[in-house]
Structures are given as structure tokens and as C-alpha cells.
C-alpha positions, 0 to 999 in steps of 0.5 A: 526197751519195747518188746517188739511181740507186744507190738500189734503186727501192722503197727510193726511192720509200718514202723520197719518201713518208715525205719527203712524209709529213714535208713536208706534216705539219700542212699544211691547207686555207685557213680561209676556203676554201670549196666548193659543197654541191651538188656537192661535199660537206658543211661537215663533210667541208670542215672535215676539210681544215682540221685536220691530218692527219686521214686522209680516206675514199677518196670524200672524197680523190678527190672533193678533188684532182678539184675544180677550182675550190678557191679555192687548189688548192695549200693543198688539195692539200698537205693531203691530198698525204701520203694521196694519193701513197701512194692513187696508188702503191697503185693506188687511182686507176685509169689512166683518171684520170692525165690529170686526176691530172696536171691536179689537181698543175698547178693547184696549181703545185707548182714554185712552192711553196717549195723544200722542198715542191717538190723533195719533190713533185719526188723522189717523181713522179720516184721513182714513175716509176723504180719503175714502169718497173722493175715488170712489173705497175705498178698503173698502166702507164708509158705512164698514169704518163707522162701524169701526170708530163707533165701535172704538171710540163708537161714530156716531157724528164726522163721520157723521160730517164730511160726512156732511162737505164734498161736493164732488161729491164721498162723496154723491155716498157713502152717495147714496149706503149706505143710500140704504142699512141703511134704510132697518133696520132702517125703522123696528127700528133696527141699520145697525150693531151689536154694542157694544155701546147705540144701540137705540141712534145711531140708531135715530142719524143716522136716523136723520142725513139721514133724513136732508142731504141725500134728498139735496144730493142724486139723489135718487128715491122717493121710497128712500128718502120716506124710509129715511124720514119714518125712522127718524119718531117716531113709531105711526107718522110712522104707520100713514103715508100715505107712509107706507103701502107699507113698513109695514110687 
């Protein structure tokens, strides 16, 4: 069996697309789905979600996996999933958009698919995620991609995880930037993104998760790692800190 660590990231990440891409061929839109004219798109552009692999225009790809009311989200996402993932690692979709991205594969409830299609959804999220950390330019950064595999799957745990596993020079200049950014909501009790899932339990799992392995691995000012190490602190131990006089509102 291949140990999939052993495989260099870009090298994974093309064999989940080509998997997908193998996966999800002559996948299609239900045939009595429908969509609303006015605020979607023409009975043309629906017809294309009905015939197999035909490649979509960037405006009718995003205006597909961004609907939220498909009659069966998941048939439509499988038919546009082999276009769509390599759109993502392209960097077609912008940051901004990871949370709904993320919400898009939710609704689809992809862990539910058959096994097949599921692990094949599984391996690229998780083979985009390993690539990501290991580029210094990510189209889209670590701490956007981290919503979209969270949101996706509704778990922090084999993101974090992996993160933690990694010890590469570019995995903890990520880690550096969005710690930086996390710890702004996270020192006031509150999760760096609107979720759908059990907000307070990911918000002390990231907290905590911070608090072990960012000071090891961050060259980070004190204020910093004051702040991360504040922020995984229960409510009164926080409020008591001698530290935390100088973040308090």
C-alpha cells in the first residue's frame, strides 16, 4: 500500500484530480431537477447539468455550486465536481469565498456518498490542504483553505493534524500569518469564521491547538504568543492575567 506522506504534495494533489476526474465521469444533474430562470440561469444552461461532462463557463460553474437550493445539491455537485476542484487549486474561486465553498460541499453531504466517491472527495480536500501548506504563494492562503475543509467536512481535527505533522519552513510562515489573524476573535471568545457546525468546540480546539504548537514554531513577537496563550485560557484564569490588561475592551 502507498503511504500517501511519502508522496510529494503536487504529485498527490494531481493524482486526487485525475481520481475525481475518474470518479465522477458521466455524473449528471438529476433529470427532473430544476432551477429558478430569474435568479439563476437559462433551461439551456440547466440542460448543460444534464449531459455528462460537458466543461462549463466559469460564470455557470460558480453560479452552480453557489445555489443553495438544488433540489439534490449533491447530484449537481458530482456533476461539475471534476471542473470544479481543479477551478479551486487553479485559484479561479477567490478567498473570500471559501466559507460558502465549504458550505456548497456541506450541503451536498458528500461523507454520505458511496464509498468510492467519498474517499475520492476525502483524498483531494486532504491532498490540496498538504500542497497548500507546503507553497509559499498558495492561490488561496492556509488560514481560507482551513475554513473550506472545516466547513466541508465540520470537523478542525484532521486539518490541525496534519499542520502539526508537517515541519516545513512554509507550513509555519502560514501557521505565523493566520495565528496572527485567528487570535483577534479568539482572545474575545469568539470563532475566526461563521460556521455551521458546534461553534464554541472548534473555537477551544483551535484555541488550544494554538496554544501547544504555535510558541515551538512561530518566531513571533511576545505580544503574540501572549495573545494565543491568553486565548486558550478558560474566561476568569484569562480576566486574571497579569497579561490581559493590555487586551481587555
Amino acid at each position: 500500500m502507498t503511504n500517501l506522506d511519502d508522496i510529494p504534495a503536487r504529485v498527490r494533489l494531481d493524482r486526487a484530480l485525475d481520481g475525481l476526474a475518474v470518479t465522477f465521469r458521466g455524473m449528471t444533474a438529476r433529470p427532473d431537477e430544476t432551477q429558478c430562470v430569474c435568479h439563476w440561469g437559462s433551461p439551456d444552461e440547466l440542460a448543460l447539468l444534464k449531459v455528462p461532462d460537458r466543461e462549463l463557463d466559469p460564470d455557470l460553474l460558480r453560479r452552480t455550486w453557489r445555489a443553495p437550493d438544488w433540489d439534490d445539491h449533491g447530484a449537481v455537485l458530482r456533476r461539475v465536481l471534476p471542473q470544479f476542484a481543479r477551478a479551486l487549486v487553479g485559484g479561479a474561486e477567490p478567498a473570500y469565498a471559501t466559507l460558502e465553498i465549504g458550505q456548497s460541499f456541506a450541503r451536498s453531504d458528500w461523507p454520505r456518498w458511496p464509498p468510492r466517491q467519498r474517499e475520492s472527495v476525502r483524498e483531494f480536500l486532504h491532498a490540496w490542504w498538504s500542497h497548500s501548506l507546503t507553497d509559499p504563494a498558495p492561490p488561496i492562503p492556509a488560514h481560507a483553505l482551513l475554513t473550506l475543509c472545516t466547513e466541508a467536512s465540520a470537523t478542525l481535527t484532521p486539518w490541525l493534524a496534519a499542520w502539526e505533522a508537517l515541519g516545513h519552513p512554509t507550513a509555519d510562515q502560514h501557521l505565523a500569518e493566520a495565528a496572527a489573524l485567528w487570535v483577534r476573535d479568539l482572545l474575545y471568545d469568539d470563532f475566526p469564521w461563521p460556521t455551521w457546525h458546534d461553534e464554541d468546540a472548534l473555537r477551544t480546539e483551535l484555541a488550544t491547538w494554538l496554544a501547544c504548537h504555535a510558541p515551538t514554531r512561530l518566531r513571533a513577537p511576545d505580544t503574540l504568543l501572549h495573545r494565543i496563550r491568553l486565548a486558550s485560557l478558560s474566561t476568569p484564569a484569562r480576566w486574571d492575567d497579569p497579561h490581559w490588561r493590555a487586551y481587555r475592551p
